[in-house]
C-alpha positions in Angstrom: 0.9 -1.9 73.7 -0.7 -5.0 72.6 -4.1 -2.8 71.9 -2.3 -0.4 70.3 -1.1 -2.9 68.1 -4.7 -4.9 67.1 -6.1 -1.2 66.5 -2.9 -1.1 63.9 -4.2 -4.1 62.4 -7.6 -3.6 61.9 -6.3 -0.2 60.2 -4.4 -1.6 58.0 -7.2 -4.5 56.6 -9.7 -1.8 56.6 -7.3 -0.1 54.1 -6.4 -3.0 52.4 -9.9 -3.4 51.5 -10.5 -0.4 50.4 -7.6 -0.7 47.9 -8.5 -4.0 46.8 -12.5 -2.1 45.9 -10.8 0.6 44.0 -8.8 -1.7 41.9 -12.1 -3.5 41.1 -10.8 -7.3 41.8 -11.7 -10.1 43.7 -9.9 -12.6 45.9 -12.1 -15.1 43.8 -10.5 -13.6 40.3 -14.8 -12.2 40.2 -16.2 -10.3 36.6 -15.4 -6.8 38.2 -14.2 -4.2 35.6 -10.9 -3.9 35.0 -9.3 -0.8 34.4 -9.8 0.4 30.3 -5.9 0.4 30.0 -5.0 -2.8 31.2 -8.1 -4.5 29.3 -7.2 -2.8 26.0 -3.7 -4.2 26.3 -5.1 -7.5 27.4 -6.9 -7.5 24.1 -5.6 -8.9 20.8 -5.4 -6.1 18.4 -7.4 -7.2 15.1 -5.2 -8.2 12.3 -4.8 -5.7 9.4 -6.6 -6.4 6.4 -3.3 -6.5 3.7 -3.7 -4.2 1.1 -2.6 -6.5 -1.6 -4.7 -9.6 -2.5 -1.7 -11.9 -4.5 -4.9 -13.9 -5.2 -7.2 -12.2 -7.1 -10.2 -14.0 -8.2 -11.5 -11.8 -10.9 -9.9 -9.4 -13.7 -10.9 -6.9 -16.3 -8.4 -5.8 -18.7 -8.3 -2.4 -19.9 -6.2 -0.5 -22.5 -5.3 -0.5 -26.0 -4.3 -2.8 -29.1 -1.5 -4.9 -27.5 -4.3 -6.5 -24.9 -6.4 -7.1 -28.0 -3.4 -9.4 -29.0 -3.4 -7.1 -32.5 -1.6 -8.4 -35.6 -0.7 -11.7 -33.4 -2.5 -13.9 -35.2 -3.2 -12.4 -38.8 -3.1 -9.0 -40.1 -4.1 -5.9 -38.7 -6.9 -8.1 -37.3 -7.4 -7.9 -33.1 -6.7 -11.7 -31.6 -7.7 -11.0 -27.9 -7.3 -15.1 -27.3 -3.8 -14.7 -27.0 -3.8 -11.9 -24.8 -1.6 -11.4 -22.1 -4.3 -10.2 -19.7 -6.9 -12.4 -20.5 -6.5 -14.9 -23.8 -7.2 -18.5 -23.6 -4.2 -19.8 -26.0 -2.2 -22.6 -23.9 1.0 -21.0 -25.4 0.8 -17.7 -23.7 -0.9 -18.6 -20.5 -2.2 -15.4 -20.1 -2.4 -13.5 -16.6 -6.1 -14.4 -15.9 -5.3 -18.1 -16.8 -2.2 -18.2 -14.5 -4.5 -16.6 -11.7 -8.0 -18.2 -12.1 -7.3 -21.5 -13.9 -8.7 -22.1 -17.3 -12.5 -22.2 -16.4 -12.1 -19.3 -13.8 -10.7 -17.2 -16.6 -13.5 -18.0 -19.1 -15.9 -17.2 -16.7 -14.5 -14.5 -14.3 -12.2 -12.3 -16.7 -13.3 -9.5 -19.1 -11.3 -7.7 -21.6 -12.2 -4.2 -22.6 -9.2 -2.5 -23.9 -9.9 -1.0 -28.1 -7.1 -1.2 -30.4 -5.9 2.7 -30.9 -7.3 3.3 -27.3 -5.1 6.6 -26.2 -4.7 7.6 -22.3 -7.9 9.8 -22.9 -9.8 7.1 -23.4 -8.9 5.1 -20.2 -11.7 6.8 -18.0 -14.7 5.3 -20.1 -13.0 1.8 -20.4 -12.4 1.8 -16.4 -16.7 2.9 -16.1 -17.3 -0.8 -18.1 -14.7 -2.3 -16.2 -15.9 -0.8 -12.4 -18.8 -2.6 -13.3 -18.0 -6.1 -13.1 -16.5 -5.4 -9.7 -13.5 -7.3 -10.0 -11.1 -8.1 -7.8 -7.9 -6.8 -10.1 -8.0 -4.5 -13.2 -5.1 -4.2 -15.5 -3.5 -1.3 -17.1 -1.1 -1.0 -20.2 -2.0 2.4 -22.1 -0.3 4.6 -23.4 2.0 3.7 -26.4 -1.0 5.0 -28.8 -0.3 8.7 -27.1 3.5 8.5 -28.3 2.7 7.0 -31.6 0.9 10.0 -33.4 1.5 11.0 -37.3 4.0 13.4 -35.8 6.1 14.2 -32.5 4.3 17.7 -32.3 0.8 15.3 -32.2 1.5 13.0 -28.8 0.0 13.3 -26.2 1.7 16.2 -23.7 3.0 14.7 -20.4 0.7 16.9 -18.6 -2.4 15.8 -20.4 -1.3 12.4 -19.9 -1.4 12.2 -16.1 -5.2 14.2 -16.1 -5.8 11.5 -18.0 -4.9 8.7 -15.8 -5.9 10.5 -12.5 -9.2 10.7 -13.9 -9.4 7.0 -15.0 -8.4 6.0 -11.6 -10.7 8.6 -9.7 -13.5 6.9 -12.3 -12.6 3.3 -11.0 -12.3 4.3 -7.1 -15.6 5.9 -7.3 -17.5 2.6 -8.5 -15.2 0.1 -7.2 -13.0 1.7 -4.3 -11.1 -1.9 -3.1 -10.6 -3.6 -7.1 -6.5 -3.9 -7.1 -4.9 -2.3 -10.1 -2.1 -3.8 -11.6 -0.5 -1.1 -14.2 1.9 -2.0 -17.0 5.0 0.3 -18.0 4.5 1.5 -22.2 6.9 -1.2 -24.0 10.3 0.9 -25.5 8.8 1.9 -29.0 12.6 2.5 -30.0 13.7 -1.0 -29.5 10.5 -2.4 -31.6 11.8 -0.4 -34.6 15.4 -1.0 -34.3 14.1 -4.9 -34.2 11.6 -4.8 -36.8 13.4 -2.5 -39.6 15.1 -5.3 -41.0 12.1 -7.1 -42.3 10.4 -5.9 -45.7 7.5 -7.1 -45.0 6.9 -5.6 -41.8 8.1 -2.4 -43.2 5.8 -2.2 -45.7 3.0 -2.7 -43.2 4.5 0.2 -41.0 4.2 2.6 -44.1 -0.4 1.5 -43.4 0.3 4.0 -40.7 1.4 1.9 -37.5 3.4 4.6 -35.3 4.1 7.0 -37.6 6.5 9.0 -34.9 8.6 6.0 -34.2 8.7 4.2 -37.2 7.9 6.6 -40.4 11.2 6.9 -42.6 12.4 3.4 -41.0 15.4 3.7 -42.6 16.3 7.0 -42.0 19.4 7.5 -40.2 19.9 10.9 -40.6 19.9 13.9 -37.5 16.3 14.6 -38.1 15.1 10.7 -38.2 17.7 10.2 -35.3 16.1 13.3 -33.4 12.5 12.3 -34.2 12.6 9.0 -32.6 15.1 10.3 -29.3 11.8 12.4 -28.4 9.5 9.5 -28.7 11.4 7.5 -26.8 11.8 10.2 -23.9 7.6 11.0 -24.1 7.2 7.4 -23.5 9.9 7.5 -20.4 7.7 10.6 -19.2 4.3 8.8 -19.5 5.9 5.9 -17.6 7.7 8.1 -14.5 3.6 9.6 -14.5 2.3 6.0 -14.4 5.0 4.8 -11.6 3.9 8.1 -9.4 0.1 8.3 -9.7 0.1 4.6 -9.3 2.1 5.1 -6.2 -0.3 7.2 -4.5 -2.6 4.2 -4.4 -2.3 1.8 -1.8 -4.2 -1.1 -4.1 -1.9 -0.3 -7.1 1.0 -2.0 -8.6 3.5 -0.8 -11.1 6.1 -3.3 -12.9 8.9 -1.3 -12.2 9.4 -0.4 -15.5 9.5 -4.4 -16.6 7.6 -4.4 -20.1 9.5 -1.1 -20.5 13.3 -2.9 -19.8 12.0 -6.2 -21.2 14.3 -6.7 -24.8 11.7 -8.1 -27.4 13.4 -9.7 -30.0 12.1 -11.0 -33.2 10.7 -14.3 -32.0 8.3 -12.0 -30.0 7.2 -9.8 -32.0 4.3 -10.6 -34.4 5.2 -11.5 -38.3 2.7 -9.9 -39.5 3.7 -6.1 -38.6 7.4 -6.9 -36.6 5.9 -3.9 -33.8 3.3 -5.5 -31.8 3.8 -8.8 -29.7 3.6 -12.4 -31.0 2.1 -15.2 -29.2 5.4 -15.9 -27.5 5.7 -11.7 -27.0 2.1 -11.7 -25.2 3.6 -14.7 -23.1 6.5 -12.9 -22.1 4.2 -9.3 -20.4 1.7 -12.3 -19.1 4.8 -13.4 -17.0 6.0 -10.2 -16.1 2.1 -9.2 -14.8 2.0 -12.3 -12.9 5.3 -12.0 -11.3 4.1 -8.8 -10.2 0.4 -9.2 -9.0 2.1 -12.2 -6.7 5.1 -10.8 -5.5 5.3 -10.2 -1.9 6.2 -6.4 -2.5 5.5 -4.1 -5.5 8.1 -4.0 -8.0 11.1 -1.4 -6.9 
C-alpha cells in the first residue's frame, strides 16, 4: 500500500509539472510567454484620439460677403476687421480672437471668403484654404444662392449639395484632419421684415442687394408675399443639405440651425444697407461659432 501510494505521488508531480510547462509560468513569476488572450487583456487599450479638437490653434475662413464684414463699416465697402471668423475689432471679438488670443489670430487666421461668393464657388476657396493646413475652417455660404435677381435664378437644392460635397471632397483631399465648423444661412425673411422700415436702407436695396428677398420691399401683395415664402423655404433646404452632408463628417460641426433661429434686430444689422450684420451683428454669429466649436457635443 504505502508504494502504491509514493508511485501515486510521483504521478501526480510529474503531471503537475507538465501543466505548469504548458501554461508557460514559473514558480519564480519568470519572463515565460503568456498566453495572447490573457496579455492582450492585461494590456491598456490606447486612448482614442477624440474627433473634435475644442482647441483649435489655427482657422481659415471661407465664404461669402457677411465674413468680409460687408457694409459694416461704410457702404457697400468689405470691412473683414470686424468679422465674425476672423476680424480684429475688440467689439466683436471674433471666433479666431476668442480661440487664439489676439496675437494668435493675427498670425495664425486667414480669411478667404469674396463678397457675392455663391455655393459654386466654395470648392476653389477651400483649395486656398487646404493650404494653410489649419486646424479649423469655417463655413457660412450660401445666402448669395437664394438671393438671385429672381426666384426662378437661385440656386436648385440639388446643385447646392454638388456643390458643397465637392468643396468638402476638395478640403479632405489636401487637408484630411482640418475640423470644419459650418454656419446655418441667416433667415433672409426676417432681415427684410427688419430692415423695410428704414428709407435709407431701402434705397440701397433697390443697388441690387437680394433682389428675391427684398425687391418690391413694400409689397404686400400675393405675389410679393409668395415671392419671398420660396426664398425663405430655398434657404431652409440649403440649410437641411448643410446639416446632412456636414453630418457625414466626423470633423464637422453644424450650429444647429443657430445663425438661422438667431432674431437680428436693428441694433445688429449694419446702417448702411439694414441686411447685412453690424459690428454688434458680427459679434453676435462670432458667439454662436464659438459656443459651438467648444461645446462638448455638436449642436442638436
Amino acid at each position: 500500500m504505502r508504494k502504491r501510494s509514493h508511485r501515486s505521488r510521483t504521478v501526480l508531480a510529474v503531471a503537475a509539472a507538465a501543466v505548469l510547462g504548458i501554461a508557460g509560468c514559473d514558480a519564480s513569476g519568470g519572463d515565460a510567454a503568456a498566453p495572447e488572450g490573457a496579455a492582450a487583456k492585461a494590456r491598456p487599450s490606447p486612448r482614442p484620439t477624440p474627433a473634435w479638437d475644442r482647441s483649435p490653434e489655427s482657422l481659415v475662413a471661407v465664404g461669402d460677403s457677411i465674413t468680409r464684414g460687408f457694409d459694416a463699416c461704410s457702404v457697400l465697402s468689405d470691412c473683414p476687421e470686424v468679422s465674425w471668423a476672423t476680424g480684429s475689432d475688440a467689439g466683436v471679438r471674433s471666433l479666431a480672437v476668442r480661440l487664439l488670443g489676439r496675437t494668435g489670430a493675427a498670425e495664425r487666421s486667414w480669411n478667404y471668403a469674396v463678397t457675392g461668393a455663391r455655393m459654386a464657388d466654395l470648392p476653389a476657396q477651400m483649395t486656398r484654404a487646404a493650404a494653410r493646413k489649419p486646424e479649423l475652417v469655417t463655413v457660412m455660404a450660401g445666402a448669395n444662392d437664394a438671393c438671385r435677381a429672381s426666384v426662378s435664378a437661385m440656386t436648385s437644392v440639388a446643385d447646392f449639395r454638388a456643390e458643397f460635397e465637392d468643396a468638402m471632397r476638395t478640403l479632405r483631399t489636401a487637408a484630411p484632419r482640418t475640423q470644419v465648423y459650418v454656419s446655418s444661412v441667416p433667415d433672409l425673411k426676417r432681415l427684410w421684415s427688419q430692415g423695410r422700415g428704414n428709407a435709407l436702407g431701402k434705397q440701397v436695396w433697390k443697388l441690387g442687394i437680394c433682389p428675391s428677398m427684398l425687391g418690391d420691399a413694400d409689397a404686400l401683395d400675393a405675389v410679393a408675399t409668395q415671392r419671398r415664402a420660396k426664398v425663405q423655404k430655398r434657404v431652409e433646404a440649403y440649410n437641411s443639405v448643410l446639416e446632412a452632408v456636414c453630418a457625414k463628417d466626423r470633423r464637422c460641426r453644424f450650429d444647429g440651425g443657430a445663425v438661422y433661429e438667431y432674431r437680428f434686430g436693428t441694433t445688429q444689422l449694419s446702417h448702411w444697407d439694414w441686411f447685412h450684420p453690424s459690428r454688434d451683428g458680427q459679434a453676435r454669429i462670432a458667439e454662436i461659432a464659438y459656443r459651438t466649436v467648444t461645446a462638448r457635443k455638436p449642436a442638436a
